[in-house]
N, C-alpha and C positions, 0 to 999 in steps of 0.2 A: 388420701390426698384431698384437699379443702378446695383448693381451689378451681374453676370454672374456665380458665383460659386452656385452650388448645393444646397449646406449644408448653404448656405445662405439664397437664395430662397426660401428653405423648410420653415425655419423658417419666415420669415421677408414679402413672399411676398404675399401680398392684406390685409393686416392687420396696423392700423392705430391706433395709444392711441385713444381712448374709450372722446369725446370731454364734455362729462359731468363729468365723474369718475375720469379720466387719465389712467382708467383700460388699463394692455398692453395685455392681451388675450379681444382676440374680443366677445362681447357679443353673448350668446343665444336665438336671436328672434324669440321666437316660436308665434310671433302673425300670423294670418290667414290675417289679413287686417288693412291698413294704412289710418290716418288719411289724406284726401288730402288738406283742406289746405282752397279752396273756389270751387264752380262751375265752374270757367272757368281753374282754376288750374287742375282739376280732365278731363275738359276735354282735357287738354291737356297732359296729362300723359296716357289717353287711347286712343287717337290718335299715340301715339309715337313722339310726336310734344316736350316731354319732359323728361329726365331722372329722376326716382325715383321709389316707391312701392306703389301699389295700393293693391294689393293681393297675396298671399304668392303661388299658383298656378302660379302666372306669375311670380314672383321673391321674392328673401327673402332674406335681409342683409347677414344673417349665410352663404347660398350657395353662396351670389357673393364673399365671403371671398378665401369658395371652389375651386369655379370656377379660379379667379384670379391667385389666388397658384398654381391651375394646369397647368393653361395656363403658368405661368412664366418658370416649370418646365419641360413642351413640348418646348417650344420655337412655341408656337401655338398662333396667332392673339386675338383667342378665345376660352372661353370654355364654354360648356353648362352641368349642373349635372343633373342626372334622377336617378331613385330608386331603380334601378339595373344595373346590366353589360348588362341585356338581355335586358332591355328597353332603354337603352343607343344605342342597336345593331338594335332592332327591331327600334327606332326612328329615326335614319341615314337611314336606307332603305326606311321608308316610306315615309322621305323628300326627297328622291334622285332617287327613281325609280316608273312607273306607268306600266299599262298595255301593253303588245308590246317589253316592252323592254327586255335585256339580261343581266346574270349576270355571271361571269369567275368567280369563287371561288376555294380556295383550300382544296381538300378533309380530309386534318388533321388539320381539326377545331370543334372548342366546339360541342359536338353532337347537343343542343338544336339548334345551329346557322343553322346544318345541315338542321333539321325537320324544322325551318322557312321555311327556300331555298327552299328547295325540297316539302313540304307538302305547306305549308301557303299561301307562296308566288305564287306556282303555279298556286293556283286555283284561282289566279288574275291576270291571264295571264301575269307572271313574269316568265319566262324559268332561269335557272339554269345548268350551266355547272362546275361541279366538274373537279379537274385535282390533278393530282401528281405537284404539284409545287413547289418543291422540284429542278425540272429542267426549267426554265423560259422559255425555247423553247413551253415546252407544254402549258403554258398559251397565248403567242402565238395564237399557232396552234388553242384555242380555240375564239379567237376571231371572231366576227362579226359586221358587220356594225352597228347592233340593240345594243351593250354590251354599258352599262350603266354604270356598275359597276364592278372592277376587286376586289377582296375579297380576304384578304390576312390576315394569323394567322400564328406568327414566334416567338418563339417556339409555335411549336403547339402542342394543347391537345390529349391524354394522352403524343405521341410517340416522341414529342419532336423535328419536322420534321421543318426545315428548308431551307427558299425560302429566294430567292436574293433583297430584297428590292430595291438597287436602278436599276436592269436590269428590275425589276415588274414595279417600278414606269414610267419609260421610255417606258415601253409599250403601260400603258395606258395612260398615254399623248397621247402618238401617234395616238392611235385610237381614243380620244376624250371621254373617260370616266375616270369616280371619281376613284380613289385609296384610297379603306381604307385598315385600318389596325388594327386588335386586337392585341394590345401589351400588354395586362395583366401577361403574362409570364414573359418578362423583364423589365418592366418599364421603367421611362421615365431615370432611373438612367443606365440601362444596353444597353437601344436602346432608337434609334431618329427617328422613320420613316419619320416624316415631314423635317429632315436635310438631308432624304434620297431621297428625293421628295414625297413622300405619301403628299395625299390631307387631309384626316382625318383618325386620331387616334382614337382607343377605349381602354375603362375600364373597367373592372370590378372593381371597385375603393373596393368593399369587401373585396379584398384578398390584395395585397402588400402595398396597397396605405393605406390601416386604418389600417392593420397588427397585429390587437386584437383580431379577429374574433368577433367583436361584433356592425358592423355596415355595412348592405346592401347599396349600391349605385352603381353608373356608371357615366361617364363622356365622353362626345363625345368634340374633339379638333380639331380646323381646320382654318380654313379664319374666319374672321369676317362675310360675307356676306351671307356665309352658314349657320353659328353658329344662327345668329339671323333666319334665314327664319326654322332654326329645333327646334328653342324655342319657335315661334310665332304659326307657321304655323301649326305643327305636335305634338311638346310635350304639350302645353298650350289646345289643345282641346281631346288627348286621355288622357293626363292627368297621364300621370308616371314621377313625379316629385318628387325628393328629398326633404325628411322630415330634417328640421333644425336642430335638435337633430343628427341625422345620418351624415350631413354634418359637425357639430362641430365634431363629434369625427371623422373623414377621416380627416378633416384637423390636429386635433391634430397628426393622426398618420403620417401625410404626412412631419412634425416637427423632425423624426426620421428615416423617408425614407432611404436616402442615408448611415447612419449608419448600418442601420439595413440590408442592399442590402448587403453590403457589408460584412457582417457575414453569411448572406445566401449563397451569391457566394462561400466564404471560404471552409464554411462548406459542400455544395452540393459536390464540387470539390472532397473534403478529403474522402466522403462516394461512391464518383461512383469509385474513386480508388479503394477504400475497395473491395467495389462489383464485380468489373472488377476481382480481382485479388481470388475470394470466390470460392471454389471449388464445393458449392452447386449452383451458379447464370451460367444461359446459357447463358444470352445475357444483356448488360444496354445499356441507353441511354441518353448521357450525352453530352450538346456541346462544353461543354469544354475537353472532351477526346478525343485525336488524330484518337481514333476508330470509331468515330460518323464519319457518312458520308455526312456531310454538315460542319465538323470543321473548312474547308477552310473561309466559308462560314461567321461563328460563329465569326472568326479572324477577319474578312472583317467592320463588322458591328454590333459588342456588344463591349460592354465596359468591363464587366462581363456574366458570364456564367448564372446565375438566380441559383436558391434554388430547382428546379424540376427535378426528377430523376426518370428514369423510367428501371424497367427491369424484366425478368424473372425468376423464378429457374427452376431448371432442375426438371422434374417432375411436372411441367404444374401446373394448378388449385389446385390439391389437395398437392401440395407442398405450392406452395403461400398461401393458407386457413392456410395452418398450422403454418405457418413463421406469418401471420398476427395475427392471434389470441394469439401468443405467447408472442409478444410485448411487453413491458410496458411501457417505457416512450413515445414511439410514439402512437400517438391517433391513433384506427380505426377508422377515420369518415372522411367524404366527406369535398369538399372548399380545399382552399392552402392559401399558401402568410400569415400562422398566423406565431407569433413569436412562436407557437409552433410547432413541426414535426405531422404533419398528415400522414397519409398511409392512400390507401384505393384501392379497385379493381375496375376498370374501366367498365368491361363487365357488374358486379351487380348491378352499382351504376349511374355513370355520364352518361354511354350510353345504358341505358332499352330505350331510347325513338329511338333507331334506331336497327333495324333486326338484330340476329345475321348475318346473312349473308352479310348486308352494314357493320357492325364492324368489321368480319374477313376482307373483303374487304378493308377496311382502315389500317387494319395491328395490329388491338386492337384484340390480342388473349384473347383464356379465361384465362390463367393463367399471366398477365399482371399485375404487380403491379407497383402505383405512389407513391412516395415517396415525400412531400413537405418538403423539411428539413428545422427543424427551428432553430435558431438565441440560443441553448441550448448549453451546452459545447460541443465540436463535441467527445470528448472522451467519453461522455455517451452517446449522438449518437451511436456511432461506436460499444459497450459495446451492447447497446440493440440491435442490428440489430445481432451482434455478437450471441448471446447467444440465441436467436428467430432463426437464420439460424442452430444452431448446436442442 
């Protein structure tokens, strides 16, 4: 596929007429394993001496479809899919860092990502340096000659907290470590971190990318050189690979990406105003409002603002319990990025797996509510949130 536009891409790229049917949606090969052909053919396909499918653990037509479309859509050499956002994150670290080494992370990212770092990783002599990065001086300052890997989530989960992509990527270059980056907040449609210099990108491909809530995945994006050494080396033998069925429907959703981004952007934008201006709301977090304090930031290097919104009411937890439970068109439940509006509380839900005391610390209070707004008319949006705050 030649062309460079978005909305093109989504549709059109890694996808070929179907050479027996003239089918133009790409089939679903849910086989486990491929005929090879003869003896010397077979072994030369498990050498890597030859391109093609031996077993659906090493590859599977459905995910190269995946993988392709994504990669067209990062502007990434390569892409490799796995079975979640989390096996996507935990498989890039375990092909890029061993024991000894160091890792710069910023402290307003995914909880689970945290307890990796901090718990998992440690006790394999992987150190972890959290920071506010937010200000790129401090990641910086965290550097050492051992850092391996600087770790980077922009918007980040709950608070929405924004770091400089291309001042981050410039750093570690310098010191000689990987840049990656969870961009599941904006996608590939709202930020480019690889056009920002980031070395790899991550997914949660669950939430924007499939946009139905009804198919798990992840996607790690990057060089060629790497993508293969994290498919061979690291995902092919722990073995968190994408199921074909889950990859046919992320790519169908990834066919109405840029559509759908962009009713989220809309829509986010129209409700943090709402909120901003609510006589019951203390404080939101939005990067598209002139209030957020990285907005500079948000101008510098998003295309759009994303669909996630975060903020307080006045009267803490047992304000938000009440405002949430009052809802009705916005779901209470956990995940983002659906075409429908999800809420849900951050301190009961996404981050039990880390102390109250690392949550306060990262700035996720108890009465903290996230807001995914979805792709729904925003005037009934605005109506529910409306009649749930009064």
């Amino acid at each position: 596929m030649q062309s460079q536009h978005l909305q093109t891409l989504a549709i059109h790229a890694g996808e070929e007429p179907d050479p027996t049917t003239g089918a133009l949606v790409p089939p679903l090969t849910l086989a486990t394993t491929f005929h090879m052909g003869s003896t010397e053919n077979g072994a030369a396909l498990f050498a890597g001496e030859k391109e093609g499918y031996v077993y659906t653990r090493w590859a599977n037509p459905t995910v190269t479809v995946l993988e392709t479309r994504a990669a067209a859509l990062e502007g990434a050499e390569a892409c490799v899919a796995t079975a979640s956002g989390m096996a996507a994150i935990t498989t890039t670290l375990l092909a890029t860092l061993q024991a000894g080494d160091h890792v710069v992370a910023a402290k307003a990212i995914y909880p689970s990502t945290f307890a990796v770092l901090s718990q998992d990783f440690s006790r394999y002599g992987i150190e972890t340096t959290f920071v506010d990065a937010t200000d790129f001086e401090n990641v910086a300052d965290a550097l050492r000659p051992n850092t391996r890997v600087v770790y980077m989530e922009t918007p980040g989960n709950p608070l929405l907290a924004l770091c400089d992509l291309e001042e981050i990527a410039r750093l570690a270059r310098d010191a000689g470590a990987v840049s990656i980056c969870d961009n599941t907040f904006a996608t590939p449609i709202n930020q480019r971190p690889i056009e920002l210099g980031f070395d790899i990108v991550l997914y949660a491909a669950t939430k924007y990318l499939c946009g139905h809530g009804d198919a798990v995945g992840g996607l790690i994006l990057g060089k060629k050189d790497f993508i293969e050494r994290a498919r061979t080396h690291t995902l092919r033998y722990f073995g968190g690979i994408l199921a074909p069925f889950n990859a046919y429907l992320i790519t169908r959703g990834i066919m109405t990406l840029p559509l759908r981004m962009k009713q989220h952007n809309d829509n986010a934008m129209r409700v943090a105003e709402f909120l901003e201006q609510h006589s019951a709301i203390a404080s939101v977090a939005y990067p598209g409002l002139a209030s957020h304090p990285q907005h500079h930031i948000a101008k510098k290097q998003m295309r759009g603002f994303g669909g996630m919104v975060s903020f307080e009411l006045k009267g803490g937890l047992d304000a938000g319990a009440r405002m949430m439970d009052r809802v009705k068109l916005c779901a209470l439940a956990t995940s983002l990025g659906d075409a429908r509006s999800l809420i849900s509380h951050p301190a009961t839900t996404s981050h039990v797996v880390v102390s109250r005391a690392e949550r306060l610390k990262q700035g996720v209070t108890d009465g903290l509510v996230r807001l995914s707004v979805g792709i729904e008319d925003v005037n009934d949006i605005l109506a529910d949130l409306e009649q749930a705050l009064n």
